[in-house]
C-alpha positions in Angstrom: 109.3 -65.5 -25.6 112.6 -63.6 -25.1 112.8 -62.3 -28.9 108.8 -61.8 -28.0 109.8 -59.6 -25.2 112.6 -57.3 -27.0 110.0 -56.8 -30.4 107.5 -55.0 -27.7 110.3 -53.3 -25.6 111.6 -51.4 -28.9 108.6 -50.6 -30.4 106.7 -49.1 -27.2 109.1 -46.5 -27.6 107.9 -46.0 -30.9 104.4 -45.9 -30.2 104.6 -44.1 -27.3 106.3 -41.2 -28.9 103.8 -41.7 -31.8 101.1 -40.9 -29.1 102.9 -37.8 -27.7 104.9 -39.4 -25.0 108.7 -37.7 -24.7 111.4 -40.2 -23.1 112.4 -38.4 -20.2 116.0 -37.5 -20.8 116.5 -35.5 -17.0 114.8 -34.8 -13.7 111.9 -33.8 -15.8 109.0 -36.5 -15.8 107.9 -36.7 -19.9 105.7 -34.1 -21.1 103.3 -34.3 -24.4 104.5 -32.5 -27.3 104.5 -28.9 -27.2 105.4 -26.3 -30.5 108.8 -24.8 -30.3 109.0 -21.5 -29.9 109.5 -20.5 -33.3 106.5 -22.0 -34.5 104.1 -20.4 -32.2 102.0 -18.0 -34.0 102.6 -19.5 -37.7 100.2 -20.9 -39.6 99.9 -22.0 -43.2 97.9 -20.0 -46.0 95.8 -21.7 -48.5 96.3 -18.8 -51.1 100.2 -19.5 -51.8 101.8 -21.8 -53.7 103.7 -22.2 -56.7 102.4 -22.1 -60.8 103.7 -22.9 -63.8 105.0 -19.5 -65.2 103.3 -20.4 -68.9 99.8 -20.6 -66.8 100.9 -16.8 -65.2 99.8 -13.5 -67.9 99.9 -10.2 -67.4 96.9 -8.2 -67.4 96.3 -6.1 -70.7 94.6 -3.5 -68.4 97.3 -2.6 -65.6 98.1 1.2 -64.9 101.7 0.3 -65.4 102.7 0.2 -68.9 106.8 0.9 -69.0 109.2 -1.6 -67.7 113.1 -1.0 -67.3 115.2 -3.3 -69.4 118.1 -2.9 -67.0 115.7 -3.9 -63.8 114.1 -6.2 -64.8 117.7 -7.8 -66.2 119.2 -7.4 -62.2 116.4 -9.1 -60.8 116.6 -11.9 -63.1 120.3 -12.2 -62.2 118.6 -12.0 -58.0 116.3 -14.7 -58.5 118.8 -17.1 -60.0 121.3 -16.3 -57.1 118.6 -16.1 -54.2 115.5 -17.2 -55.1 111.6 -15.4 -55.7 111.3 -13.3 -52.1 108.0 -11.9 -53.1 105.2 -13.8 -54.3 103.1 -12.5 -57.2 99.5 -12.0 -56.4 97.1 -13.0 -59.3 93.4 -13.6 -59.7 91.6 -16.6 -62.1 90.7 -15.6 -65.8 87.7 -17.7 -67.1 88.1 -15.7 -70.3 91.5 -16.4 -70.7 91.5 -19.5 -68.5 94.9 -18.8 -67.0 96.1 -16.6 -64.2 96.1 -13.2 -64.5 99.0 -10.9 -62.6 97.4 -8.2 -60.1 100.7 -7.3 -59.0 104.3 -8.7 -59.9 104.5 -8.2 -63.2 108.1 -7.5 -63.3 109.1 -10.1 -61.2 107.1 -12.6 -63.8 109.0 -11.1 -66.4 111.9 -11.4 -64.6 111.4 -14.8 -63.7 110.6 -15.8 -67.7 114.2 -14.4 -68.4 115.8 -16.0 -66.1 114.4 -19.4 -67.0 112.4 -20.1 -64.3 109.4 -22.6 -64.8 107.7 -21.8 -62.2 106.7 -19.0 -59.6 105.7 -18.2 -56.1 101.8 -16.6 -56.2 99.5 -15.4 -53.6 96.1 -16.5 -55.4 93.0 -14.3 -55.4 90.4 -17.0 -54.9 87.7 -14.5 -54.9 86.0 -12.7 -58.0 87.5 -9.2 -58.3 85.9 -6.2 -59.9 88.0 -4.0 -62.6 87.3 -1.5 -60.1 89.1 -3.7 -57.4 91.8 -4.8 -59.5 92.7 -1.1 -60.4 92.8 -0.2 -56.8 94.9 -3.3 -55.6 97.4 -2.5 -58.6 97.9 1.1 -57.7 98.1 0.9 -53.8 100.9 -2.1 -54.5 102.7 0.6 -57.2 101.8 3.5 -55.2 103.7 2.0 -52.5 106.8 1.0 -54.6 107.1 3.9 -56.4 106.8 2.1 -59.7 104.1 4.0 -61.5 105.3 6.8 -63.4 103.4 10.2 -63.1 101.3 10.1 -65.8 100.3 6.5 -65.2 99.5 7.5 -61.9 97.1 10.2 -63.2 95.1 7.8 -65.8 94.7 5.1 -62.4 93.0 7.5 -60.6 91.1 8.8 -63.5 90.2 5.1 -64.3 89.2 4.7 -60.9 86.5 7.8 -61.1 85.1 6.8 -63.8 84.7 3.1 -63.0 82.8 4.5 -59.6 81.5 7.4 -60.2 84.0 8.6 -57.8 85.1 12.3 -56.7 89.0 13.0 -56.2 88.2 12.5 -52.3 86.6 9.4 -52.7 89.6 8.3 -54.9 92.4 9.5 -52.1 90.2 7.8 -49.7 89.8 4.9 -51.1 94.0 4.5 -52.0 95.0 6.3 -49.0 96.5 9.3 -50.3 96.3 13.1 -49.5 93.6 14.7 -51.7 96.0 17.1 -52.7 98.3 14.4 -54.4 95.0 12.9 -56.5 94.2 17.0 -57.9 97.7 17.5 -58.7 97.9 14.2 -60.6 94.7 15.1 -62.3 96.2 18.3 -63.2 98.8 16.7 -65.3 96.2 14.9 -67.7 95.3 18.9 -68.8 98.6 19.4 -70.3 98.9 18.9 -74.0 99.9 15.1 -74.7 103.7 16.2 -75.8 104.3 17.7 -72.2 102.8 14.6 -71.4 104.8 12.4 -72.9 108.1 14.1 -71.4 106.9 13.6 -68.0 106.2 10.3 -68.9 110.0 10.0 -69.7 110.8 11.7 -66.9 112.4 14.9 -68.4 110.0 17.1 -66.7 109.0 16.4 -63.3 105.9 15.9 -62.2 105.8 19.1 -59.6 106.8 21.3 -63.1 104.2 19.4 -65.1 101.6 20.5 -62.1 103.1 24.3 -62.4 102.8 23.9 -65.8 98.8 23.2 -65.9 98.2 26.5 -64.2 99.4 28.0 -67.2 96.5 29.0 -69.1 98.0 29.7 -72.3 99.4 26.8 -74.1 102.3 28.4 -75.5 103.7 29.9 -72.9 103.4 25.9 -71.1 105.2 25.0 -74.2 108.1 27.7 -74.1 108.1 27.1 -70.3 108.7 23.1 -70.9 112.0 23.1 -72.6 113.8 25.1 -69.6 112.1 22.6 -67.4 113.3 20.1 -68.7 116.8 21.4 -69.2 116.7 22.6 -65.5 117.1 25.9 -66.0 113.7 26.3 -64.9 112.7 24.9 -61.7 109.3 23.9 -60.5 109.1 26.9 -58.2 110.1 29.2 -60.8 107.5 28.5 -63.2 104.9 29.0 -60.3 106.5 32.1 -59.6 105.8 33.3 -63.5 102.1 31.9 -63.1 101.6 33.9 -60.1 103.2 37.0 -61.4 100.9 36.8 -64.4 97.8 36.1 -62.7 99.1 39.4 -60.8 99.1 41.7 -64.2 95.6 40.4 -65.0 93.7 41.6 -61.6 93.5 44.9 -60.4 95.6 45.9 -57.8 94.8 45.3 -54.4 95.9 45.4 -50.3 95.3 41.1 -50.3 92.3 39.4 -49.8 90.8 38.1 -46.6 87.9 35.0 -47.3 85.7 33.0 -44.8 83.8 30.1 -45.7 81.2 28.7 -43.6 81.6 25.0 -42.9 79.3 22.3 -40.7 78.9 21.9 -37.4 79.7 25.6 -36.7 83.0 26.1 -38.0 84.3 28.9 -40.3 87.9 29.0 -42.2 89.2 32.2 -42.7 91.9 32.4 -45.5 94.4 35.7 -46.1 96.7 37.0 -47.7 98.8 40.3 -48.1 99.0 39.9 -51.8 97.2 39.6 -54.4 96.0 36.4 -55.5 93.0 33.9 -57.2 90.9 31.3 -56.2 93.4 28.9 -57.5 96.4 30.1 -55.1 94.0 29.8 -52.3 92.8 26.4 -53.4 96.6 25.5 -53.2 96.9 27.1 -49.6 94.2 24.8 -48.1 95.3 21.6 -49.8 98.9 22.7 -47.7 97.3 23.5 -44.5 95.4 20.2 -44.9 97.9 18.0 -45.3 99.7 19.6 -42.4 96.3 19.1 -40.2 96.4 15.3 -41.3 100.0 15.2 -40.4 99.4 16.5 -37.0 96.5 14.4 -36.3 98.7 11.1 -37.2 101.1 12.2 -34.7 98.2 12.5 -32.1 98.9 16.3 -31.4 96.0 18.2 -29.8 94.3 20.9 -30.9 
């Protein structure tokens, strides 16, 4: 009876705490279990986990095509020293029946060279459109700054003609000013070899926009080499674009326009020089973004 006894009085502990009784350690009677304070709040997410890195691909179709040796060598060396931080986020290929990378590229790469066998992934359960993928892959590169220029410009481009979508749409849509979605599609009128050296980053992408102003293409091609050089900065070649939109118009005291807009509004735009519809275009793309600006730090009108 006695070895009876001492079985039940060591196991009711057990149970009991099974059950969500505490053993009172204090002047405090026992309480049920409660979550400590740095669980409150977290919960899991079905959509992570880990994947073999063979059953991972890139996608064929991404915006970004050009990927730094020398990057993608230092985060190798970072994820054998402290682990993946950042999961990639990737989306189910019944084509290719393996997962396809919406974002992370570079980290997957990374990950291969540094003989990793698996990776952390934020899976996409959901059927995507090309038109969704796009626009997931540029906001995350958008937001990284790893798109180059000109792969910025053929995104968007891609993204208009997928929807049928206006350059407002577009900025909507990726949260960008409208002015930064017309300047990039300025860049895909310059001939393709000023292309490809903003693509390599020896002319910027603010000279490249100057650059498509240029009407004639050999003076954008005589203009690009001091651009790229540095002789030539971006505010000097829009400084020779105005100057010879100037010799091609007749003289005049400026220019004063008003355009009517909804809702009883007018804008009024003018200037004390001379100029063309394309300097004013520029001067309401400025004075918009500064509006925007102002109305995200709540200033009143």
């Amino acid at each position: 009876m006695a070895t009876a006894r001492n079985l039940l009085d060591r196991n009711t502990a057990h149970v009991a705490e099974s059950l969500g009784v505490r053993t009172q350690t204090g002047p405090r009677p026992p309480i049920s279990p409660v979550p400590q304070l740095k669980d409150l709040g977290r919960r899991p997410h079905r959509g992570f986990g880990r994947m073999a890195i063979e059953q991972v691909m890139p996608d064929p179709d991404q915006p970004r095509t050009e990927f730094s040796a020398e990057a993608e060598s230092g985060l190798a060396e970072s994820l054998q020293t402290k682990g993946q931080l950042h999961p990639i986020h990737v989306r189910w290929s019944d084509d290719a029946q393996r997962w396809v990378i919406i974002s992370g590229e570079r980290r997957w790469r990374a990950a291969k060279r540094a003989g990793l066998t698996s990776v952390d992934c934020f899976f996409h359960e959901q059927p995507l459109t090309r038109s969704q993928v796009l626009e997931l892959q540029l906001i995350e590169n958008l937001l990284r700054e790893d798109l180059s220029p000109m792969e910025v410009a053929r995104g968007i481009q891609s993204l208009m003609e997928l929807n049928g979508w206006t350059g407002k749409q577009v900025a909507q849509s990726l949260r960008i000013p409208e002015s930064s979605v017309s300047r990039s599609l300025a860049l895909l009128k310059l001939p393709s070899e000023i292309q490809d050296r903003i693509e390599t980053g020896e002319v910027s992408a603010r000279s490249g926009y100057e650059l498509s102003r240029v009407a004639d293409d050999r003076l954008q091609s005589r203009l690009a080499d001091p651009a790229a050089s540095g002789t030539l900065t971006h505010r000097d070649i829009g400084e020779a674009v105005r100057k010879k939109s100037e010799r091609r118009r007749p003289p005049e005291a400026g220019i004063r326009r008003t355009f009517l807009a909804e809702h009883g509004w007018t804008v009024t735009v003018s200037s004390r020089q001379a100029g063309t519809y394309h300097h004013l275009e520029q001067a309401l793309l400025e004075v918009l973004e500064e509006v925007r600006l102002r109305i995200a730090s709540n200033i009143r009108l």
